[in-house]
C-alpha positions as a Python dict, from the first residue, in 0.01 Angstrom:
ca = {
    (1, 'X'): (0, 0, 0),
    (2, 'X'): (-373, 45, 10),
    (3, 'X'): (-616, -89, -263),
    (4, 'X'): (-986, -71, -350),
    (5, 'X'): (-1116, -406, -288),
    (6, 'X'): (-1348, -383, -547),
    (7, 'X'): (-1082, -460, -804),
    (8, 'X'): (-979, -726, -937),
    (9, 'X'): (-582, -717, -1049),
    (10, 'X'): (-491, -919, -1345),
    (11, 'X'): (-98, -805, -1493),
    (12, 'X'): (-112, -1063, -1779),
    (13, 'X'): (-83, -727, -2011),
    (14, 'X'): (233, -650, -1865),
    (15, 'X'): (414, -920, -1775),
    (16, 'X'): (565, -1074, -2067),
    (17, 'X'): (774, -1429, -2156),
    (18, 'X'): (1141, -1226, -2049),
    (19, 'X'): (1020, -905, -1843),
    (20, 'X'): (725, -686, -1774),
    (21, 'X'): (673, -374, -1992),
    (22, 'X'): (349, -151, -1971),
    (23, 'X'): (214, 197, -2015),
    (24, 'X'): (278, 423, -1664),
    (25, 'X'): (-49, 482, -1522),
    (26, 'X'): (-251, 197, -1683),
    (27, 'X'): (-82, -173, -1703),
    (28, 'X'): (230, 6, -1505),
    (29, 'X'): (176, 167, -1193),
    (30, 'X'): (373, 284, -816),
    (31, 'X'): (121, 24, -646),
    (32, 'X'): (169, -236, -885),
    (33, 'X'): (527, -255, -900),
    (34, 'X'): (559, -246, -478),
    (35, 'X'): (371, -562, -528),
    (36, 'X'): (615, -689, -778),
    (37, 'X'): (892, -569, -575),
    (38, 'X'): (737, -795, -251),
    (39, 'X'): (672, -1067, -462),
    (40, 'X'): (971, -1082, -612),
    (41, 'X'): (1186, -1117, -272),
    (42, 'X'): (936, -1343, -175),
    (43, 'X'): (939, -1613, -496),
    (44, 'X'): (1315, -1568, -514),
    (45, 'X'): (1352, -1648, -108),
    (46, 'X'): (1568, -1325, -120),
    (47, 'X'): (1481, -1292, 296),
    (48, 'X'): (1770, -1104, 460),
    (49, 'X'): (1969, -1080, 176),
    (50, 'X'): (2003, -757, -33),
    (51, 'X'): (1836, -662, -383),
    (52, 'X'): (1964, -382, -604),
    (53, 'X'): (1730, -189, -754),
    (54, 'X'): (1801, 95, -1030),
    (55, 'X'): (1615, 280, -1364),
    (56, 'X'): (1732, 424, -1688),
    (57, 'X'): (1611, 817, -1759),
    (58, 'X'): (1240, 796, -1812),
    (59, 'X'): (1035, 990, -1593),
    (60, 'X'): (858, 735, -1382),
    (61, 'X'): (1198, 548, -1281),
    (62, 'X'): (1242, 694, -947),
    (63, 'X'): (905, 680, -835),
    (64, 'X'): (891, 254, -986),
    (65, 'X'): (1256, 189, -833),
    (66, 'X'): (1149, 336, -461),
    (67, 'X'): (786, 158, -492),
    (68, 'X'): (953, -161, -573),
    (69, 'X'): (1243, -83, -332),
    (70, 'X'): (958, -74, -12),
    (71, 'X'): (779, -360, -128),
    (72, 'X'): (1110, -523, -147),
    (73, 'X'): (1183, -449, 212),
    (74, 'X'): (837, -474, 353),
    (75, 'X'): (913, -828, 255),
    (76, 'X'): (1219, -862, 477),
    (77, 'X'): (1532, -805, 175),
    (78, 'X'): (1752, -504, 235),
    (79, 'X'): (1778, -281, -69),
    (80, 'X'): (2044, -99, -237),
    (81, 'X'): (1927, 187, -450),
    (82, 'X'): (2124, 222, -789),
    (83, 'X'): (1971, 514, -904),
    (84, 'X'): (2049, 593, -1270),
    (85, 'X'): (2139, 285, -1436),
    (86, 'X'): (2211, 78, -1783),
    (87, 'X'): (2044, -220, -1829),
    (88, 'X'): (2386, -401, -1871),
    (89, 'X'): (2520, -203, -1533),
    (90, 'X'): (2230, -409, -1362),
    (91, 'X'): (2363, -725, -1517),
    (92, 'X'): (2756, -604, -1329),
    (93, 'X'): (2586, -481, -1024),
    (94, 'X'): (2417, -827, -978),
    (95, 'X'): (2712, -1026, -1091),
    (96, 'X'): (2999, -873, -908),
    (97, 'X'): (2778, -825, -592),
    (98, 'X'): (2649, -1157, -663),
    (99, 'X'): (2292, -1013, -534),
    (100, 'X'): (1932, -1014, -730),
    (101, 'X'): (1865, -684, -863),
    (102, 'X'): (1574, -533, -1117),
    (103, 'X'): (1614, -224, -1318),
    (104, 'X'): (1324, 11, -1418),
    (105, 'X'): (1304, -6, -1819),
    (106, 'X'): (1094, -14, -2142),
    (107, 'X'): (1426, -56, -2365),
    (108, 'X'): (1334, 106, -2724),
    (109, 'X'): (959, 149, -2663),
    (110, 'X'): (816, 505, -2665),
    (111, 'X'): (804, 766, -2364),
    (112, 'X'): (449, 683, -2256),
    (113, 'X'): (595, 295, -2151),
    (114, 'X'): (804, 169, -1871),
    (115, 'X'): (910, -200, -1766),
    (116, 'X'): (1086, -402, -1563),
    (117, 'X'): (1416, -620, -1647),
    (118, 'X'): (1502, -868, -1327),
    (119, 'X'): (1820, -1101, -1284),
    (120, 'X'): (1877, -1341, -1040),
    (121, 'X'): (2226, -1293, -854),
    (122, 'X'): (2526, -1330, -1041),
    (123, 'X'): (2306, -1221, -1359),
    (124, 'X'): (2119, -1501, -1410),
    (125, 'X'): (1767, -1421, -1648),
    (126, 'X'): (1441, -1451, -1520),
    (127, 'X'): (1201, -1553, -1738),
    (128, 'X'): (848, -1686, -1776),
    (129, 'X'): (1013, -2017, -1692),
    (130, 'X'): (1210, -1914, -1431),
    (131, 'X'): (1013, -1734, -1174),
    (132, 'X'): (841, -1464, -1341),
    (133, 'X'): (468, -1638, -1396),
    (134, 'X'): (493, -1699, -1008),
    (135, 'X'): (621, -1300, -953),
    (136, 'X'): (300, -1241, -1174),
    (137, 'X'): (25, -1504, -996),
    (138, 'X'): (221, -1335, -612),
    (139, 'X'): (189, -990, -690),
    (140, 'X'): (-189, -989, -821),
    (141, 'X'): (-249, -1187, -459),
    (142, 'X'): (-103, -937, -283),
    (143, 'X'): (-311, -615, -523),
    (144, 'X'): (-606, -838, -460),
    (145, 'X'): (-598, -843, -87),
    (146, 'X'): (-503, -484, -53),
    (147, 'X'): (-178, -499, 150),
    (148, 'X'): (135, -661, 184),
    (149, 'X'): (230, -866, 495),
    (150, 'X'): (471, -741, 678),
    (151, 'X'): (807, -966, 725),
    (152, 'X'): (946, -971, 1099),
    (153, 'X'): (1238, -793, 1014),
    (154, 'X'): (1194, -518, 774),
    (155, 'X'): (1501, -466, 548),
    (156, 'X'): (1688, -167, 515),
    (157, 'X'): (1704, 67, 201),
    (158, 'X'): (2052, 244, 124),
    (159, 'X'): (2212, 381, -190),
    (160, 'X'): (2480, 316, -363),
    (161, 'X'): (2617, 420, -714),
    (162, 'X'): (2829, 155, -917),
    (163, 'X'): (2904, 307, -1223),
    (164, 'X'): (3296, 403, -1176),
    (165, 'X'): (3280, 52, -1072),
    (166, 'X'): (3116, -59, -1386),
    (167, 'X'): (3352, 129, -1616),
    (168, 'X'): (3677, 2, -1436),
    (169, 'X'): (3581, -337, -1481),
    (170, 'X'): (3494, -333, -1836),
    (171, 'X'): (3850, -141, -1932),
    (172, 'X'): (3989, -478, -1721),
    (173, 'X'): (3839, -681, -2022),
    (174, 'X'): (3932, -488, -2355),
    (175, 'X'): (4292, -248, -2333),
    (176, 'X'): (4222, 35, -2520),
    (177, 'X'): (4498, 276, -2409),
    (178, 'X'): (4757, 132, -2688),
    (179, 'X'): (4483, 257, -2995),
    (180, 'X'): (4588, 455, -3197),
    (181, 'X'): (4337, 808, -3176),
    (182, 'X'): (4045, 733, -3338),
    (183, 'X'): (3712, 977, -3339),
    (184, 'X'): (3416, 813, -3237),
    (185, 'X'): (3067, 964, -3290),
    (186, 'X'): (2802, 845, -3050),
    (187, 'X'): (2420, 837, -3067),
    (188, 'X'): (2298, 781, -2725),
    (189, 'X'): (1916, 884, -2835),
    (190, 'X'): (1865, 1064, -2480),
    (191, 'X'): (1897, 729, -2324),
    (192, 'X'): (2152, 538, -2070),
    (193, 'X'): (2484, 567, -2268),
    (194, 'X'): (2470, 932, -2231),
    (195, 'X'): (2594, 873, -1889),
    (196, 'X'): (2771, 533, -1941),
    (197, 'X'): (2993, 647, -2256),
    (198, 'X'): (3152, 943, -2049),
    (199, 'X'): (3233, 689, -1797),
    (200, 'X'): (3339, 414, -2010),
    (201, 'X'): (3511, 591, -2284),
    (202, 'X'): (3576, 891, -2186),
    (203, 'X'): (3734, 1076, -1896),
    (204, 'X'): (3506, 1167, -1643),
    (205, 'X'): (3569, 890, -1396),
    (206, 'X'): (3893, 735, -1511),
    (207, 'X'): (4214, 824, -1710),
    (208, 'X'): (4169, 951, -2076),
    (209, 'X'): (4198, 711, -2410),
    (210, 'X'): (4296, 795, -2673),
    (211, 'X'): (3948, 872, -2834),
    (212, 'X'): (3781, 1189, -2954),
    (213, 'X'): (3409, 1129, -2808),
    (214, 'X'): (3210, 1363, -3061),
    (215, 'X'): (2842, 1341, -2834),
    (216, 'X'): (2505, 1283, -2992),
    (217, 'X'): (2194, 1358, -2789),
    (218, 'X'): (2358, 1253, -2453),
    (219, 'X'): (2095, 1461, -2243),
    (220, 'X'): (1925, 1200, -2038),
    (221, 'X'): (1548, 1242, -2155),
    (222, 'X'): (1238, 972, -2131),
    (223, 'X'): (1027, 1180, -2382),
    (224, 'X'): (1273, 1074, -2655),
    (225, 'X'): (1299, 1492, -2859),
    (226, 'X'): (1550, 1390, -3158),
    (227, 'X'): (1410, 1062, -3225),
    (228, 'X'): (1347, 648, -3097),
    (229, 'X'): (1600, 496, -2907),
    (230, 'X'): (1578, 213, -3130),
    (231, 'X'): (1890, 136, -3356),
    (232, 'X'): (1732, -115, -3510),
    (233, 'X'): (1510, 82, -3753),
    (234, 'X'): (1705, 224, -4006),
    (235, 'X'): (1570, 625, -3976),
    (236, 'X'): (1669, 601, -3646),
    (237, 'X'): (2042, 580, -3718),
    (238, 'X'): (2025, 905, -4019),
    (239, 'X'): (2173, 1143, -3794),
    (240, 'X'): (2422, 963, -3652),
    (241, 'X'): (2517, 848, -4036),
    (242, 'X'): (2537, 1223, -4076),
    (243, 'X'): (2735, 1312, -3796),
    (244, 'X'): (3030, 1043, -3904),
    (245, 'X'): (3049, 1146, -4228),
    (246, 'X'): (3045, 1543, -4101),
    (247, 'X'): (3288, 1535, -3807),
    (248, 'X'): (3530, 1212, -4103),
    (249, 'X'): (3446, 1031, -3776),
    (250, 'X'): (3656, 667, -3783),
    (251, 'X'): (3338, 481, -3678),
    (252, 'X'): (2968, 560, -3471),
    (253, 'X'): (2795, 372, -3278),
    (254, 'X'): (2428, 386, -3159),
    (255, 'X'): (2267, 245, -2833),
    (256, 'X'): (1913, 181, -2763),
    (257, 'X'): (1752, 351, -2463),
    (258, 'X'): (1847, 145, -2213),
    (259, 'X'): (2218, 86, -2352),
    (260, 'X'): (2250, -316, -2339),
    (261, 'X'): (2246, -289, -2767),
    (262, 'X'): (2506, -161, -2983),
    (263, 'X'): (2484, -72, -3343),
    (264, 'X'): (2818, 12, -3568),
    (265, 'X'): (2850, 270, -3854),
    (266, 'X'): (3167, 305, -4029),
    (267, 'X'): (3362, 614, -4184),
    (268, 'X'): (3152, 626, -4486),
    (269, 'X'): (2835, 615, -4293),
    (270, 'X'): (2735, 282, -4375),
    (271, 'X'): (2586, 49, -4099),
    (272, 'X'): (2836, -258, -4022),
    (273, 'X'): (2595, -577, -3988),
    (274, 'X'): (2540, -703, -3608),
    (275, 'X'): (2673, -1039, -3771),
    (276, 'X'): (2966, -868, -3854),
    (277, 'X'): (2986, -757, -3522),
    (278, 'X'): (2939, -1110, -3403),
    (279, 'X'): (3204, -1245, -3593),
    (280, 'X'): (3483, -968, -3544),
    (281, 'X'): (3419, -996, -3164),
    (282, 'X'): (3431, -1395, -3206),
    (283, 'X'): (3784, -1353, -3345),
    (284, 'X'): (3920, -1159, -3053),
    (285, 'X'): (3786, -1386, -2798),
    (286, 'X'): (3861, -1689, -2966),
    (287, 'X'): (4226, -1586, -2940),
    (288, 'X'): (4218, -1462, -2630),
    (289, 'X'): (4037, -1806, -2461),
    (290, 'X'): (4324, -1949, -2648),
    (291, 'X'): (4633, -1758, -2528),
    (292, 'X'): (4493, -1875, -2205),
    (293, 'X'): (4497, -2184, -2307),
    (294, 'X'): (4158, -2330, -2391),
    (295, 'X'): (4118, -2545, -2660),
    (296, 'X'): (3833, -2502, -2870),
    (297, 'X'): (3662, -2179, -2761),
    (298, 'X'): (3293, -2235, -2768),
    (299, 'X'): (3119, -1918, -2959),
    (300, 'X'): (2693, -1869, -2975),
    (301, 'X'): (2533, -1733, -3284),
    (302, 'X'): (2126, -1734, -3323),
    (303, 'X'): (2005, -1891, -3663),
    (304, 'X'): (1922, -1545, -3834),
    (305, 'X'): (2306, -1417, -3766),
    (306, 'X'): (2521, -1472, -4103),
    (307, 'X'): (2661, -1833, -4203),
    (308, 'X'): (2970, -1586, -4236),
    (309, 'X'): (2970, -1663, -3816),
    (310, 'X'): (3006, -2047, -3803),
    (311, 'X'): (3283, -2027, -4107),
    (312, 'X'): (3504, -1786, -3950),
    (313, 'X'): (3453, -1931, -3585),
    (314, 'X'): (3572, -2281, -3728),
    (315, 'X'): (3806, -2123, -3933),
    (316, 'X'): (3974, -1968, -3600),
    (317, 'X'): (3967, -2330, -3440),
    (318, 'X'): (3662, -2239, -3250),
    (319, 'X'): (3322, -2450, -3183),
    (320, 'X'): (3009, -2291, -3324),
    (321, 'X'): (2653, -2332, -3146),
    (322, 'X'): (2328, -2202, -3332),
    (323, 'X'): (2062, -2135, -3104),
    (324, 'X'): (1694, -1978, -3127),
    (325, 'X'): (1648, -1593, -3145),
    (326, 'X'): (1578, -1473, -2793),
    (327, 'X'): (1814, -1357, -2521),
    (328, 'X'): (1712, -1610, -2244),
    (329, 'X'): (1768, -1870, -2451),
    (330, 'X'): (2071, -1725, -2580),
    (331, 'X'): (2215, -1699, -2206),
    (332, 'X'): (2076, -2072, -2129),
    (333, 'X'): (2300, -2210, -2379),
    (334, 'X'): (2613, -1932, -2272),
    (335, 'X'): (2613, -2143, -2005),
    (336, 'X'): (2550, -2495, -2088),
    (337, 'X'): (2848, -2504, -2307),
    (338, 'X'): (3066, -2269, -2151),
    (339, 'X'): (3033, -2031, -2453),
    (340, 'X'): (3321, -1723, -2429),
    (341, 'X'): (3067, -1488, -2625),
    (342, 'X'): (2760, -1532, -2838),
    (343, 'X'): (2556, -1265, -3100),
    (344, 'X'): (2229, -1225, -3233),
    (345, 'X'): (2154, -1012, -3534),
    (346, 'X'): (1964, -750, -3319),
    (347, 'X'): (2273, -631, -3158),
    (348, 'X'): (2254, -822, -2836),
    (349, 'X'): (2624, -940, -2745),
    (350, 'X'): (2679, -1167, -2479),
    (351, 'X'): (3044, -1265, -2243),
    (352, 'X'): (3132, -1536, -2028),
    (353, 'X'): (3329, -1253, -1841),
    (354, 'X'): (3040, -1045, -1818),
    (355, 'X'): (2809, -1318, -1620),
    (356, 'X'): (2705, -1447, -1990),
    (357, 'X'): (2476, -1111, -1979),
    (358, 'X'): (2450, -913, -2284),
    (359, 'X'): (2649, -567, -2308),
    (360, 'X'): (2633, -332, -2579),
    (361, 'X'): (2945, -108, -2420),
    (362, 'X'): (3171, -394, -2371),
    (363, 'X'): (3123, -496, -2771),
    (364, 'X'): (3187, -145, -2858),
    (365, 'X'): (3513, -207, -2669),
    (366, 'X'): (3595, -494, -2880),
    (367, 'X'): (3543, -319, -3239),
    (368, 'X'): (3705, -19, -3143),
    (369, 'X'): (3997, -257, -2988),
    (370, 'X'): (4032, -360, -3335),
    (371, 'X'): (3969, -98, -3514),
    (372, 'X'): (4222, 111, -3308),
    (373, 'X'): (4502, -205, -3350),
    (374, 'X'): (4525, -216, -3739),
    (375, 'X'): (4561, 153, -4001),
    (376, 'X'): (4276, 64, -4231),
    (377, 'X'): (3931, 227, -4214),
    (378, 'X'): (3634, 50, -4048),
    (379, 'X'): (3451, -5, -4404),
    (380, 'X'): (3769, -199, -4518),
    (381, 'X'): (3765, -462, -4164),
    (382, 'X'): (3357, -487, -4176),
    (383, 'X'): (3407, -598, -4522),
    (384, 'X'): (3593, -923, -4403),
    (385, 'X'): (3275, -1024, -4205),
    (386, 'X'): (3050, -1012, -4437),
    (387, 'X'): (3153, -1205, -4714),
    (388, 'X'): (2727, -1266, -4782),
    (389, 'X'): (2481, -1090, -4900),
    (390, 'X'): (2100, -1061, -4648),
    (391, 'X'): (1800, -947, -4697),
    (392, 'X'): (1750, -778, -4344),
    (393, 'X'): (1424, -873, -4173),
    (394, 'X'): (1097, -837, -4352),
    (395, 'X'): (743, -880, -4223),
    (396, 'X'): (450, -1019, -4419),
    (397, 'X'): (120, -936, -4231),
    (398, 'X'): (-53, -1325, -4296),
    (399, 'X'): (-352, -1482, -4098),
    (400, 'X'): (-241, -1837, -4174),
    (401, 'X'): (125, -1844, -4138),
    (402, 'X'): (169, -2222, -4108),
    (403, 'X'): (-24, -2229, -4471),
    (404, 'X'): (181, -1971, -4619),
    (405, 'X'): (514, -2186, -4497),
    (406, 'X'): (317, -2473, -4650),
    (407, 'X'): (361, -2302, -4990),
    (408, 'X'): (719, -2241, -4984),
    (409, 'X'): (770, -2544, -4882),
    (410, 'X'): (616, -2713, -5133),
    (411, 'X'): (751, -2509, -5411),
    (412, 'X'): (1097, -2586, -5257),
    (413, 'X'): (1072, -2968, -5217),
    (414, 'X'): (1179, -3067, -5575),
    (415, 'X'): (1486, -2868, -5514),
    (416, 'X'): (1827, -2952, -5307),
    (417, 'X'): (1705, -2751, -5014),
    (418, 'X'): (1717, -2871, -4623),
    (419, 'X'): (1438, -2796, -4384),
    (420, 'X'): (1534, -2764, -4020),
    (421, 'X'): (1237, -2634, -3758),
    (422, 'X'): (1535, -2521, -3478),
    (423, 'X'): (1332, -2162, -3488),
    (424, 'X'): (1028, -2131, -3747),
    (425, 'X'): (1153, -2271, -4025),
    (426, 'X'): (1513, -2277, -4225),
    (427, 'X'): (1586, -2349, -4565),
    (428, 'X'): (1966, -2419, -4703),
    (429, 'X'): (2036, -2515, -5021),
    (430, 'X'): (2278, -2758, -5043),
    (431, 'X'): (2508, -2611, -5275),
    (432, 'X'): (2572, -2324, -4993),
    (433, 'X'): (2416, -2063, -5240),
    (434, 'X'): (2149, -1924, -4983),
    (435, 'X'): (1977, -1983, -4723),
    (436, 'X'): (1620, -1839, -4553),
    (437, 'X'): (1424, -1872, -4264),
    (438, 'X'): (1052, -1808, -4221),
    (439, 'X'): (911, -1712, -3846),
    (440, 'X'): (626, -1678, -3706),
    (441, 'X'): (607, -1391, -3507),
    (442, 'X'): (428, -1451, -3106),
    (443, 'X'): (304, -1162, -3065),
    (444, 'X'): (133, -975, -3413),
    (445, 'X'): (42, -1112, -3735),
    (446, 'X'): (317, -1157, -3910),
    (447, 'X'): (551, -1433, -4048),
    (448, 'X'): (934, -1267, -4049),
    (449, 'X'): (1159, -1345, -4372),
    (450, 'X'): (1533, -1357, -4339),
    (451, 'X'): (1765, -1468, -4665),
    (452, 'X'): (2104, -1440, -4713),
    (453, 'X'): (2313, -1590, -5049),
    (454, 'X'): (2626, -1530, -5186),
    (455, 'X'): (2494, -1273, -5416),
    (456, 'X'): (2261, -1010, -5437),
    (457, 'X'): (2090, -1123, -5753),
    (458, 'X'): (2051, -1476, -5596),
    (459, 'X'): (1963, -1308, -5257),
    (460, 'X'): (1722, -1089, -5445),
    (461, 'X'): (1569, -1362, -5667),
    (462, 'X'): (1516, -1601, -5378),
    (463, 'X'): (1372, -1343, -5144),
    (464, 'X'): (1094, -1243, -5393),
    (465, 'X'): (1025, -1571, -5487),
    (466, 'X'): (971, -1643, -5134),
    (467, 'X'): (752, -1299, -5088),
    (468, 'X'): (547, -1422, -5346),
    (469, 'X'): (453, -1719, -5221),
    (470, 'X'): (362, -1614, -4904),
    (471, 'X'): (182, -1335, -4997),
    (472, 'X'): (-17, -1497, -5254),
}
């Protein structure tokens, strides 16, 4: 690499608390990320030892994976090129190579971003805590002094390709061959799953299920033509709503752009909750940790998924852990307690037997396992999941936040409510009638509602009650 001296590099816009997401050509550039690519073998003592490094379909991936790829082995770590690759195939790569590994990806951000998701080997985040401030402070020394220092022995660079691998392995965890035919619409919004569904579920690489895959927008594009690769926002998720209800589809599901989220729809077109999700997957685990014989199989839920979560979990003899929102402390906790599987209400899904990473694919595996096991219609099994009724997520743009919790909590106190400050703050009433949590988001101006109650006229009442207050 070669630099103008004159500059100064500072990558605190791109580096953020879990990865490092920019706009190509300005915060995100070739000569940047060979300096993150040295840095990183160099903070992570990764000497000798080899580094996989892959990118989902934008158009900058292959030029970001071979920059960080030579800065990588300029650094002395040999590399193995992934090429085309899921975020949650990183996650395998690096846990059943047991090697570090990065993938090029913004996730659900628009074509004119691109980022960078690391692991450890053996999947293990990297975060702002963990190595990614001194990636950061490494990298800007390196961009500041206009080369990288050469290690004594140079690695290698090679290529390999692990997706048959990837698909194999997840068909080891769910069975899906005994199903009975079900057809499955699927949205992969011109990002990863258009080349990991084929694999996965369908029979380009390995024998046929017994699934008609009915394909929406598999053509791997970064520009994003049909629409966001973002599941999460409702418009997003029209055509594939569409589609199910067109082709009397048994279920859809939607990815994000870089595959590691999944989002449900059942027959009618409806969206089935990510806590629903949560919980149905919790069942099958639960009984699967206990045919093998553990006890009480520990199951992760963040505070915003349903209280439906920690009823049915206990209900299946299961222990229940609430954690923040946020996926490295999500996969902190996975391991501290030896969790089987945890959820969050944005579709992240994590497994024990996937390196506590989170997978989108492998809880698509799960539903459609049950789905495919019983003769009733997906609308019918969501329903048992989500005995409650939420609000979703809504944002209130507020200056003072901690005054506008103030209020609410003031206007609460004569009541039978608990406070508890795990995340923000959450509010149960201790009758079990609702509950809601206020946070306070990091990064804009805005302090996030989420209620849930048995009912929507309590739901409803509570939430605008709450609205009102902060708003006022």
């Amino acid at each position: 690499m070669t630099s103008d001296q004159t500059r100064t590099f500072d990558l605190s816009a791109s580096f953020k608390a879990y990865d490092v997401r920019g706009i190509v050509g300005e915060s995100i550039t070739a000569e940047i990320v060979e300096a993150v690519g040295a840095a990183f073998v160099d903070v992570l003592g990764l000497e000798g030892q080899t580094v996989l490094v892959g990118g989902d379909m934008r158009p900058s991936s292959p030029e970001f994976s071979k920059a960080f790829a030579s800065g990588a082995a300029t650094r002395g770590a040999n590399v193995q090129l992934l090429d085309l690759i899921s975020t949650d195939e990183l996650y395998y790569a690096c846990g059943a190579l047991n090697a570090a590994g990065a993938t090029f990806t913004a996730s659900h951000n628009p074509a004119e971003y691109n980022g960078i998701k690391m692991a450890k080997a053996g999947a293990v985040p990297i975060s702002s805590e963990t190595g990614l401030k001194e990636i950061q402070a490494l990298a800007e020394q390196y961009l500041n002094a206009g080369s990288i220092p050469a290690a004594e022995t140079q690695g290698q660079i090679g290529v390999r390709d692990v997706l048959r691998d990837y698909a194999e392995y997840l068909r080891t965890l769910v069975d899906l061959s005994g199903s009975r035919p079900l057809k499955v619409v699927v949205d992969a919004g011109n990002g990863m799953a258009g080349l990991t569904t084929p694999a996965v579920l369908g029979d380009t690489l390995l024998p046929k299920l017994p699934f008609d895959i009915v394909p929406l927008y598999f053509e791997l594009d970064g520009s994003f033509p049909n629409h966001p690769a973002n599941p999460l926002e409702p418009e997003n998720l029209r055509d594939l709503q569409a589609a199910v209800v067109e082709h009397g589809a048994d279920i859809g599901l939607a990815f994000d752009g870089d595959a590691d989220r999944c989002f449900v729809i059942d027959e009618k077109g409806e969206a089935v909750s990510p806590s629903a999700i949560t919980g149905m997957v919790a069942r099958r685990e639960i009984a699967r940790a206990k045919a093998q014989g553990e006890a009480t199989p520990t199951i992760i839920h963040n505070l915003l998924t349903s209280r439906a979560v920690p009823e049915l979990v206990a209900e299946d003899g299961g222990r229940a852990v609430r954690t923040r929102v946020g996926h490295s402390f999500i996969k902190a906790v996975m391991a501290e307690e030896g969790a089987i599987f945890g959820g969050e209400h944005s579709a992240h899904f994590y497994f024990r037997d996937f390196w506590n990473a989170d997978t989108g694919m492998l809880a698509a595996m799960h539903v459609l396992a049950a789905l495919g096991e019983q003769d009733g219609p997906l609308s019918d099994l969501g329903r048992e999941y989500e005995p409650y009724v939420s609000s979703g997520e809504i944002n209130s743009e507020i200056e003072d936040k901690a005054g506008a919790v103030e209020r609410v909590r003031a206007d609460f106190e004569t009541e039978d409510v608990a406070v508890d400050h795990l995340d923000g703050s959450t509010f149960t009433a201790a009758d079990g009638s609702f509950w809601f949590n206020l946070r306070p988001s990091n990064t804009e101006p805005y302090l996030r509602l989420n209620a849930e109650a048995t009912d929507r006229a309590t739901m409803e009442r509570v939430r605008d009650r709450v609205l009102a207050l902060v708003r006022s």
